[in-house]
N, C-alpha and C positions, 0 to 999 in steps of 0.2 A: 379493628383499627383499619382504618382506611388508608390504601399509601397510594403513591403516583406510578404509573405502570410506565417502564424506559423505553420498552418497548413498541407503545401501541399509545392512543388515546384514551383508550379506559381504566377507569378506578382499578384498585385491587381490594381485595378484604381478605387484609392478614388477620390469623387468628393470634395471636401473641399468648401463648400458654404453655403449661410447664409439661404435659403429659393427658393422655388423652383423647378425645375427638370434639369434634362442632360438628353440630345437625341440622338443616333444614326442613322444618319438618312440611310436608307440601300436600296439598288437598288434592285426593283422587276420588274418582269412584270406583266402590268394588266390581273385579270383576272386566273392567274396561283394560282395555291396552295403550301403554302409553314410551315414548321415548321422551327419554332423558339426556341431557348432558350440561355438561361442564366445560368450561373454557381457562384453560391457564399460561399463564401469558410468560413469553421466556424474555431474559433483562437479565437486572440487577438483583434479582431476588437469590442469588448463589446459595447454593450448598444446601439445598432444600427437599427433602423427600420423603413425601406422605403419600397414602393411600385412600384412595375412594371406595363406599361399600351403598347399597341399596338395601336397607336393610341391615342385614346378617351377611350379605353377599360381599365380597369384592369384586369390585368393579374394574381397578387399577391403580396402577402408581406413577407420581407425575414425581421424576427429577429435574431438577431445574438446569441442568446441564445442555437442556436445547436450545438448539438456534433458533427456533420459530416458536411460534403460540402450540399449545395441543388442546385438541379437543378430544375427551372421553367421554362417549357413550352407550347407553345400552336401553334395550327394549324388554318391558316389564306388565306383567298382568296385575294388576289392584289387587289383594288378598284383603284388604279392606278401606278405612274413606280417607287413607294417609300414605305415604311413605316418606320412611328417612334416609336425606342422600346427605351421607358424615364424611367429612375429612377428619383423617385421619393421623395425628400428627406420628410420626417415625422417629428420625433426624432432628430434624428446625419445624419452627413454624408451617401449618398450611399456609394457603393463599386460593383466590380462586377470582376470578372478575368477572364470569357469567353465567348462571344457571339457567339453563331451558328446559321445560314438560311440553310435553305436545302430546295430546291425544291420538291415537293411532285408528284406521277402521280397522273390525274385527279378521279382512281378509289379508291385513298386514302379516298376520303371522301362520295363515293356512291351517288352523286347528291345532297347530301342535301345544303341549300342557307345559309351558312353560314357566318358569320362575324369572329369570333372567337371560336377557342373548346381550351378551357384549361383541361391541364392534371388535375388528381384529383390522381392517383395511376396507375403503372403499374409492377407487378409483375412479377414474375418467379416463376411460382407453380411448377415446376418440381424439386422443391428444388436444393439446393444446395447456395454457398454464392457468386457466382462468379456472375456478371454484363451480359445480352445481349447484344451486339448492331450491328452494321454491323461490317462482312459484313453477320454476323448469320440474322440479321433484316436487309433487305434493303431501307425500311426507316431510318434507323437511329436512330428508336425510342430503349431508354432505358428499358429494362427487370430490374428490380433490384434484386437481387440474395437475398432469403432468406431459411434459413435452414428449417422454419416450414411454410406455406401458411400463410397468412392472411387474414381476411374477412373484408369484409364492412359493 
């Protein structure tokens, strides 16, 4: 079911169901490296809290109690010509208004035998409040613009 997002310009796609998940199921190639994410959009959609998986994995959990949009994602090796990236209903309804794959090169992840790497933070310490991403980053990974650094 498609609803109006209060927050932003774009659709949303609520799952409306009793128990369960919704799956995307998405064409990879075995073996290749790719980044994923998801985009959820914070508003009107209150009291909302599900979890994303890749696979068998968790990925994250998106409550709706934010002030701003979230984006979750993570970097994944093919294990074969698919994967599924499910919301996962908790609480309420998922929701979700953007899915992105992007092909990674193989030097994206320096050999390591990975399953999955979830984001945890990626910033823009060069301050300022504006966003990175390509074609400044040609992964397509997100810099998020802050005025003052932040630490861990």
């Amino acid at each position: 079911k498609d609803v109006s997002n209060y927050g932003s310009n774009e659709n949303v796609r609520l799952f409306d169901i009793d128990e369960g998940k919704r799956c995307y199921n998405l064409p990879t190639i075995k073996n290749e490296v790719y980044l994923i994410r998801g985009i959820f959009p914070s508003g009107e959609l209150s009291n909302s809290s599900f979890y994303l998986t890749i696979g068998v994995t968790q990925l994250g959990a998106v409550i709706s109690s934010r002030l701003q949009d979230l984006g979750i994602e993570g970097v994944f090796r093919a294990t074969k010509d698919y994967i599924d990236f499910c919301l996962v209903k908790e609480e309420v309804n998922p929701y979700i208004s953007r899915l992105e794959l992007r092909p990674l090169p193989e030097e994206y992840i320096h050999g390591l035998p990975i399953t999955v790497l979830k984001l945890i933070s990626r910033n823009n310490l060069k301050g300022g409040e504006d966003d990175i991403r390509y074609p400044v980053d040609k992964s397509d990974r997100i810099w998020k613009g802050t005025s003052s650094p932040s630490y861990a």
